[in-house]
N, C-alpha and C positions, 0 to 999 in steps of 0.2 A: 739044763733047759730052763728051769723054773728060776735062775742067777739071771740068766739073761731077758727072761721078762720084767724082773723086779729092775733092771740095769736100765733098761729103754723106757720103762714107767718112770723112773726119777726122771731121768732126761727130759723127759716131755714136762714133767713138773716146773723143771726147772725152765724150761723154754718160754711155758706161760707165765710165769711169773718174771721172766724180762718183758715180756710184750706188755702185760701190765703196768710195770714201771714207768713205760717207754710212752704208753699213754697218757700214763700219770703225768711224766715231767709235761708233753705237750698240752695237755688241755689247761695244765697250772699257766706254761706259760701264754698260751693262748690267752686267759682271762690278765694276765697284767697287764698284756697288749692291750685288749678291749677298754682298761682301765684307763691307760694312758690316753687312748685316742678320747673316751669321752668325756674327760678331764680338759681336754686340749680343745676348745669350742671354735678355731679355727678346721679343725681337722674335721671335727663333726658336722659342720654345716657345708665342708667338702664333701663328705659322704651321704649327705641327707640330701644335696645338691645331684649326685652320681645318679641315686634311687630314682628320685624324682623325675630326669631326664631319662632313665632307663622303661620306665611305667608310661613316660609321657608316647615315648617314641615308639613301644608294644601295642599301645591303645588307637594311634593315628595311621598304622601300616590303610592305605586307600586298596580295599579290593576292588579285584577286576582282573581281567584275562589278559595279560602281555604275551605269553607262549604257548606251546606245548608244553605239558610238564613230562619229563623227564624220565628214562625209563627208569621203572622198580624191577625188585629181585618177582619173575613169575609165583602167582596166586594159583596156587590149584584148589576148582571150585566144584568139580563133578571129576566121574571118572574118563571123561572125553574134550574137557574145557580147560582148556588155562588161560589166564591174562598176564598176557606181558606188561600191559599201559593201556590206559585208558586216551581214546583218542580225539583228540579236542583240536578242533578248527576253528582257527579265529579269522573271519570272514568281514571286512572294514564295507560297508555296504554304501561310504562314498566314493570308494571306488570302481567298484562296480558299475559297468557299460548298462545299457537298457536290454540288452540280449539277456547279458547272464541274472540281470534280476527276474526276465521271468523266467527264467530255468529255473530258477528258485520258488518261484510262484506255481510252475507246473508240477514240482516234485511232489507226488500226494502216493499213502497208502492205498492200497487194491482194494478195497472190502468186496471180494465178487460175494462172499454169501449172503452179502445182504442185495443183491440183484436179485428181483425175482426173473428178468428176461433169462435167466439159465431153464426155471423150471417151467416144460411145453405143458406141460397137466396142469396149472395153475393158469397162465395167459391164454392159452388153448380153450379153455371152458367156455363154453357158452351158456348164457344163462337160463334158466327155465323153473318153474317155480316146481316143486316137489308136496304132492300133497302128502296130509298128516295127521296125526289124531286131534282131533278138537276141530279140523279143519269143515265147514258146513260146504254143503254142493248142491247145487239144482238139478235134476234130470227132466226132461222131456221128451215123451215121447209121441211122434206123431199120428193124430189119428187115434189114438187110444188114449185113454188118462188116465188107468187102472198104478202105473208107475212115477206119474207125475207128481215132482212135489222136493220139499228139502229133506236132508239126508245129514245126520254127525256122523263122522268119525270115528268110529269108537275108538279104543284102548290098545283093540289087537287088530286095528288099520283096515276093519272091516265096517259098511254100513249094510243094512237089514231091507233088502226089497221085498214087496207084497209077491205071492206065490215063486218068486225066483231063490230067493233066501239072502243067505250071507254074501256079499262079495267084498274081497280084498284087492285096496287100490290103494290103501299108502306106500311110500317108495316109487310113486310113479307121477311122471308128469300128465296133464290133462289131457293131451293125446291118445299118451298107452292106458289109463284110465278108461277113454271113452272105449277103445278097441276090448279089454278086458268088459266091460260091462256088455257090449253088442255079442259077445260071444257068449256072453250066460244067457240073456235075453232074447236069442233067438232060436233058444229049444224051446220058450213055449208062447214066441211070436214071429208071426211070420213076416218076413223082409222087413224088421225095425230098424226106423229110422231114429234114431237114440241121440237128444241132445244132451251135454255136459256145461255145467260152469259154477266157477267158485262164488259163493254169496259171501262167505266169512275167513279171512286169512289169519288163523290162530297157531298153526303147528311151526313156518318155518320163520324163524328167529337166528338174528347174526349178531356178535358181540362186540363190543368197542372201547376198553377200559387201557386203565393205565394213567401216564404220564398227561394228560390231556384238564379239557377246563367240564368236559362234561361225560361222563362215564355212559355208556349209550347202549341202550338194548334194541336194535335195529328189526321191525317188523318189517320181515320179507312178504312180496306180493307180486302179481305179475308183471311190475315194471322193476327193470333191473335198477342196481345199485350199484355203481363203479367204488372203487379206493376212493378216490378224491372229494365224492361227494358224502360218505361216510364220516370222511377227515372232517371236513366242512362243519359238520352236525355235530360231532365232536367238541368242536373246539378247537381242531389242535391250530398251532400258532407257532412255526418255526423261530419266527424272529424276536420273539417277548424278551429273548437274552432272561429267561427265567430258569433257575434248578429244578425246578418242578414239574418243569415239561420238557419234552423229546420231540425227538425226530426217529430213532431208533426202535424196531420191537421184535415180536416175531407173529406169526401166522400160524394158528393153527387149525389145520384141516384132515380131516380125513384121518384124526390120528398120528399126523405129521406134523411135525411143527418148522415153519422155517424162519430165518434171521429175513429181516425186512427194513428199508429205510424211508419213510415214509416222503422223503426230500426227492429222494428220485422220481417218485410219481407228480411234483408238481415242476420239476425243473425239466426233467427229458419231454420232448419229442414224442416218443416212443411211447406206446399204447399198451408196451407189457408190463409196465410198469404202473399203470392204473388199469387191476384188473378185475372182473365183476366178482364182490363177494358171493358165497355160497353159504348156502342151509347147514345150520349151525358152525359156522366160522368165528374163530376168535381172533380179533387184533389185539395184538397189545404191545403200547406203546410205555420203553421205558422212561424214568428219567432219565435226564440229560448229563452224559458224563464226558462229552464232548466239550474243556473250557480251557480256555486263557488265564493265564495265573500272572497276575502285577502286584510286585513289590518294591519296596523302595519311596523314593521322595516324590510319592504322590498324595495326591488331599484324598482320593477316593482310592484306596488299594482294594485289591480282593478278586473275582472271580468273573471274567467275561465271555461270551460264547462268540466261535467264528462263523455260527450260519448267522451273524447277521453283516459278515461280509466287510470285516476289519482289515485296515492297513494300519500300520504302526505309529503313521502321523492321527488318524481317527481315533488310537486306545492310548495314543498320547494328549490328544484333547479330553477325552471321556474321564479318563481316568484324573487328571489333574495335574498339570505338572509344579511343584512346589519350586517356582525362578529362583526365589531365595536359597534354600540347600541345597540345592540337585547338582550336578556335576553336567552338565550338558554337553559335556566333552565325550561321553559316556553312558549311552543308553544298550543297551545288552537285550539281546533277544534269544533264549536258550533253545535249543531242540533239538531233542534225540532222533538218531536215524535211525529208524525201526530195521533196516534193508540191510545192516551193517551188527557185528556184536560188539558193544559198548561205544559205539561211535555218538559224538557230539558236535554239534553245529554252534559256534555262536557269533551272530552276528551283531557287529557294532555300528550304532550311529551317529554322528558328530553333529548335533544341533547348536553350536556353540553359534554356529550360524546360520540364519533362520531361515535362507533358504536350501539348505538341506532337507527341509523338512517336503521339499518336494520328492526329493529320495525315497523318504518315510511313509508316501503317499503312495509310490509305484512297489512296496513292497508289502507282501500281502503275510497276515499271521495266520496259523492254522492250530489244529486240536492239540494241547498239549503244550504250547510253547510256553515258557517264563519268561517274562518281561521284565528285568530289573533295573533300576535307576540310581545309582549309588548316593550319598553324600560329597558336597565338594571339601575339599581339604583344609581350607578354613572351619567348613561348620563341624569337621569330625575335632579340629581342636577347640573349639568352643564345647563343643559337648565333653570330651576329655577333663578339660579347665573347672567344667561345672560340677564332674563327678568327683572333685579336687574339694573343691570350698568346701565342702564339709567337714572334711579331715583338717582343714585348715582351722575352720571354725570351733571345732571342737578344741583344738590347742588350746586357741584363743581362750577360751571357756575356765582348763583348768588352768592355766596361767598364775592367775592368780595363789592358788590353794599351793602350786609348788613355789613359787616365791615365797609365800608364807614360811612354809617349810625348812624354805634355807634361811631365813632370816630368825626364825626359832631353834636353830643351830644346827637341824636334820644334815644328814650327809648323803649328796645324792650320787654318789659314786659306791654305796654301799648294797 
C-alpha cells in the first residue's frame, strides 16, 4: 500500500514539472514576440492604433433605451418573490393620440390615507370652545350680586364661589358650564337666573409646526378656526417649488394621529377636507419629498416639485436646455409603476423638431419622475478626444528624455 502511494506521489511530481516547462517555453516565447513586434514600429503603431480605437469606440457607446432588455436567469429576492426581468416600456410620446396622452396624465397613485373625508369624527366635529385652566369667566347673577364678579381657573379645573364653594367646569363648553353652575347655585338661591361668559381665552391652544414659513401656536376662542385659515397663518405655500416646505403631514388628535395632505383642503370642493381645528390639535406639516429629478444636458439640473403643475415642455424651459450638446432626438422621462413589481415607464420625446414641443406641453410630469437629456454623439466624442490629449501630451513631454536615450546608445527593447 505504502509502494503505491510513493508510486502516484512521483507521478504527480513529475506532472508538474511538465506543466512548468510548458509554461516556461510559452511565456519565453511570448516575450520574443512582444520583442519583435516592438522592434517592428510599423506593427506597433498598428497596435497602439487597435487600442486607441478600441477605448475610443467603449467611451462613445450613446445611452438610452432602444428595447426591453432581455430575459436573465430568475433572482430570488424573498422567500415569495422572484424576478424574471425587469420590465421596461418604451413609450414614444410623438406618437401618441390626445386620448392616450391623458390616460397617461390620469394615471396617479391613491393616497386614501391622506383623505381626511374617510374619517366622520374629524369632519363631523363641530366646533365649540372647551373651557380650561387659566381660562377667566364672568358670572351674573340676577337680582342679587353676592356671586357676581370674575372667576380663574384654577389647576384642577375648578373656580371658588362665595357661600357655594368649589365648582368644576373645565372639560366643558359654556353651555354645560352654565347648567353645572345653576345646579350648585340653586340650593342656596332660589329660582337663579345665572349668567356665564368667557372675559380671558388662555387654556385652549392648537399647534402648527413643521415644514412651513411660520411655526404657529394658534390661540383658540370662540370663533372657530378651519384648516385653511390655520394654513394661511402658517405660511404654508404649496407652490414655492421649495425642499423646505410641504404639502404633506399628519394630525394629531385625541391621541390619534392621522396622514393628512394639506393640497386637498385648498383644491376640493369638499368641506371635509378643510375641517375645524380642535383644543390641543397638532398639525404638522412635513417636508416636501414629493420631486422631479433632471439630469443631463441642462444649464440648471437638480430637483423640481409637481404641485406647481409641470409639463415636460415647462421643466424643459425651467430647467435649461443646453441646443449645443443635448441630443434633442432624445429627452427621456423615467417612471416607475408603483401598481405593477418592478415595472418601468419611459417615455421619450423628439424635439428635434420644435414643434413637438407642443406634445411636451399636453404631457404632464408627476412625483418621482427622472428627466434625462443625453449628450449628442458629436459632443460625447469631443469629450472622449479631450479626455485623450493628455495622454497625448504627456508623450509629447517625455519625447524628448527617450530620444536622448537612444542616442546615448540605451536599448530600448531591453
Amino acid at each position: 500500500m505504502l509502494c503505491i502511494i510513493v508510486k502516484i506521489d512521483s507521478q504527480i511530481e513529475i506532472l508538474f514539472n511538465f506543466i512548468k516547462i510548458y509554461i516556461f517555453y510559452k511565456i519565453s516565447t511570448l516575450k520574443k514576440l512582444m520583442k519583435k513586434l516592438l522592434n517592428n514600429k510599423i506593427l506597433r503603431k498598428v497596435l497602439f492604433l487597435k487600442v486607441i480605437l478600441f477605448v475610443i469606440s467603449s467611451c462613445v457607446q450613446s445611452p438610452g433605451f432602444n428595447q426591453n432588455p432581455k430575459k436573465q436567469n430568475p433572482k430570488k429576492i424573498s422567500n415569495n418573490l422572484t424576478i424574471n426581468e425587469v420590465e421596461i416600456n418604451l413609450i414614444p410620446l410623438n406618437k401618441l393620440t390626445d386620448e392616450q396622452i391623458t390616460f397617461y396624465n390620469q394615471i396617479d397613485v391613491q393616497e386614501l390615507d391622506h383623505k381626511i373625508k374617510k374619517f366622520s369624527n374629524i369632519y363631523n366635529y363641530e366646533y365649540n370652545y372647551i373651557l380650561g385652566t387659566s381660562d377667566v369667566v364672568f358670572i351674573n347673577l340676577s337680582e342679587i350680586d353676592d356671586l357676581n364678579g370674575s372667576y380663574i381657573i384654577d389647576q384642577e379645573g375648578k373656580i371658588d364661589l362665595p357661600f357655594v364653594g368649589a365648582v368644576k367646569i373645565s372639560d366643558l363648553n359654556l353651555d354645560q358650564a352654565k347648567q353645572v353652575l345653576q345646579n350648585n347655585v340653586k340650593e342656596f338661591y332660589k329660582n337663579p337666573d345665572l349668567q356665564i361668559k368667557i372675559e380671558e381665552y388662555n387654556s385652549s391652544k392648537a399647534y402648527f409646526l413643521g415644514a412651513v414659513k411660520n411655526q404657529l401656536t394658534l390661540n383658540l376662542n370662540q370663533e372657530p378656526i378651519r384648516l385653511i385659515e390655520a394654513a394661511i397663518q402658517a405660511g404654508f405655500a404649496p407652490g414655492s417649488g421649495s425642499k423646505g416646505l410641504g404639502t404633506k403631514g399628519f394630525l394629531r388628535r385625541n391621541n390619534i394621529v392621522y396622514k393628512i395632505n394639506l393640497e386637498n383642503a385648498f383644491k376640493n370642493t369638499d368641506d371635509k377636507e378643510n375641517f375645524f381645528l380642535k383644543k390641543n390639535d397638532v398639525v404638522f406639516v412635513d417636508r416636501n419629498s414629493d420631486s422631479i429629478h433632471v439630469f443631463g444636458e441642462v444649464s440648471k439640473p437638480g430637483t423640481f416639485y409637481p404641485n406647481l403643475d409641470f409639463s415636460l415642455t415647462e421643466l424643459i424651459s425651467t430647467s435649461g436646455l443646453n441646443q449645443l450638446t443635448a441630443n434633442a432626438k432624445k429627452v427621456y422621462v423615467i417612471r416607475e409603476d408603483f401598481n405593477k413589481f418592478l415595472s418601468v415607464s419611459i417615455f421619450q420625446l423628439d424635439i428635434e423638431n420644435p414643434v413637438n414641443l407642443i406634445v411636451g406641453r399636453k404631457f404632464k410630469l408627476k412625483s418621482k419622475d427622472i428627466v434625462f437629456i443625453p449628450a449628442s454623439k458629436i459632443v460625447k466624442w469631443n469629450r472622449t478626444i479631450s479626455l485623450l490629449l493628455p495622454q497625448t501630451s504627456l508623450f509629447n513631454s517625455y519625447n524628448p528624455i527617450i530620444q536622448g536615450g537612444v542616442k546615448g546608445g540605451g536599448n530600448l527593447s531591453e
